[in-house]
N, C-alpha and C positions, 0 to 999 in steps of 0.2 A: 297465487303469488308464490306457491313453494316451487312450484315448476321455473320461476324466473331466480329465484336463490340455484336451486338446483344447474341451471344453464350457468350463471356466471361462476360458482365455485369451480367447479369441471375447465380443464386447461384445454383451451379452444387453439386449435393447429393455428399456427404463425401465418398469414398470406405470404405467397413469396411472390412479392415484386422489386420493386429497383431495390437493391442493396443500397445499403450507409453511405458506403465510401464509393458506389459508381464502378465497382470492377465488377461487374455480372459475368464476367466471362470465366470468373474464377470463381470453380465451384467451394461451399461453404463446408466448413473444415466437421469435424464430428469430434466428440467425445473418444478419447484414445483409453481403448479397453486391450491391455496384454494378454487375458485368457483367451479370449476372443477365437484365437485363431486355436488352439487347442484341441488337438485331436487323442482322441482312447487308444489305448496299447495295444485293442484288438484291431483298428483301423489299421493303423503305422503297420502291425502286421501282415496284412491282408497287402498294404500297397507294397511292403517291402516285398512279398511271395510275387506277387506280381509284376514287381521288377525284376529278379529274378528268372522268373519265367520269360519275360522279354529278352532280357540279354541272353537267356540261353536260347533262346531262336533266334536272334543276331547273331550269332555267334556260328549257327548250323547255316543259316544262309550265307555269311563268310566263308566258312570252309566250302562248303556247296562249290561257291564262285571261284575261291580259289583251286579248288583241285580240275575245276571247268580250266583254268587259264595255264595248269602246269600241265593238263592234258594236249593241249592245245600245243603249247612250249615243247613236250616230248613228240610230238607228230613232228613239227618242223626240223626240229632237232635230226629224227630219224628220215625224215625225206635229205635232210643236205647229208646226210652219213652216208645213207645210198646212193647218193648222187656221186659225193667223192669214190668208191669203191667201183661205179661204175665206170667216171672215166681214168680211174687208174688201171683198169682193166682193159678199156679201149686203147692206152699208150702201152700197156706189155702186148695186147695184140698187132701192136703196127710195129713192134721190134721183135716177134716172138712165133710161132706158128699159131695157128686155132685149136688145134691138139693139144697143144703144150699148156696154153692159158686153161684151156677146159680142166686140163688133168689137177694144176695149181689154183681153179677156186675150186673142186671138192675137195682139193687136199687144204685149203686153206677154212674149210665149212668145216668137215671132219675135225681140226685143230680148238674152233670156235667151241663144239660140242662139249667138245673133251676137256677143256680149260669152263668152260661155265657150270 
């Protein structure tokens, strides 16, 4: 007989079937505990280093990518720069001799040298 005191003292789990009010779709609310969620000053630490370390490799693969795009940027740049230099070289050659053009880009290269 102590074995049957002993079973009904002991809080025997709720069955969950149909709910009171018919909303079973709505799950059943809990006891609201504020510590709960409370983490140790060495956690918070550990996630803060951690963040840290993330955004400083965000940050390296940003630069990575942008110096890839202003690399990128300085190529084109330097392809249409030669491009003008060539055909403004091609109009002093159709009003100028090929001698004369030749003699004026190494005197204009030599000038480049000497100013940079």
């Amino acid at each position: 007989m102590s074995t049957t005191i002993e079973a009904s003292t002991k809080k025997a789990p709720q069955p969950v079937g149909m709910r009171r009010n018919g909303k079973q779709w709505i799950a059943p609310k809990k006891a609201f505990r504020p510590g709960s969620g409370l983490q140790s000053y060495e956690r918070r630490a550990e996630e803060r280093i951690a963040k840290a370390a993330m955004k400083a490799k965000e940050k390296e693969m940003k630069d990575e990518k942008e110096a890839e795009r202003q690399r990128r940027v300085q190529a084109i740049k330097d392809k249409r720069a030669a491009k003008e230099e060539r055909e403004r070289y091609e109009k002093m050659a159709e009003k100028m001799h090929k001698k004369r053009v030749e003699r004026l880009k190494r005197k204009e290269k030599r000038n480049k040298l000497i100013n940079s």
